[in-house]
N, C-alpha and C positions, 0 to 999 in steps of 0.2 A: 216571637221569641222562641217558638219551637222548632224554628232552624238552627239555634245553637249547636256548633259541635267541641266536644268536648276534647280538652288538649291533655294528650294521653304521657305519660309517665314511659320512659325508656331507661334501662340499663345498658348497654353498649351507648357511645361516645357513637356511633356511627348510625344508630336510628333517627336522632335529631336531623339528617341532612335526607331523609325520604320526605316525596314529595306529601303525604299524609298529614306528616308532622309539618312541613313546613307555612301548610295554606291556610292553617287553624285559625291565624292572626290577621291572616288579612283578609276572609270570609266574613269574622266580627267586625271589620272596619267597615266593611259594605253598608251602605243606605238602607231602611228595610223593606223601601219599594220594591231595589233589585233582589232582595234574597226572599221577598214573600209576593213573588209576579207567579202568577196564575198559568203562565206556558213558558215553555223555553224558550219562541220565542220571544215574546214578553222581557223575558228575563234578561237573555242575550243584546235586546233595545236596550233594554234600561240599564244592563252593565257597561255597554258601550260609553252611555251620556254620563254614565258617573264615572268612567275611567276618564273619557274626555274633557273632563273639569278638574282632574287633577294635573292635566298638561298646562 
């Protein structure tokens, strides 16, 4: 739970469409296998198998 990132407040209509802002939502969607894997590549395995089950 200490990978949360936190979804930041914008004034301009045009900071909602930077990629910062936009991967807020689907970083919390992640499994917490993938977001709490011990290497990258670790991590990179495990995002792969949970991307692939949402095909």
């Amino acid at each position: 739970d200490g990978f949360k990132l936190q979804e930041g407040r914008y004034r301009l209509d045009i900071r909602k469409k930077f990629f910062t802002m936009r991967v807020v939502k689907h970083w919390h969607r992640l499994p917490s296998e993938v977001v709490e894997a011990p290497s990258l590549d670790t991590f990179k395995a495990r995002l792969d198998v949970a991307l692939g089950n949402l095909v």
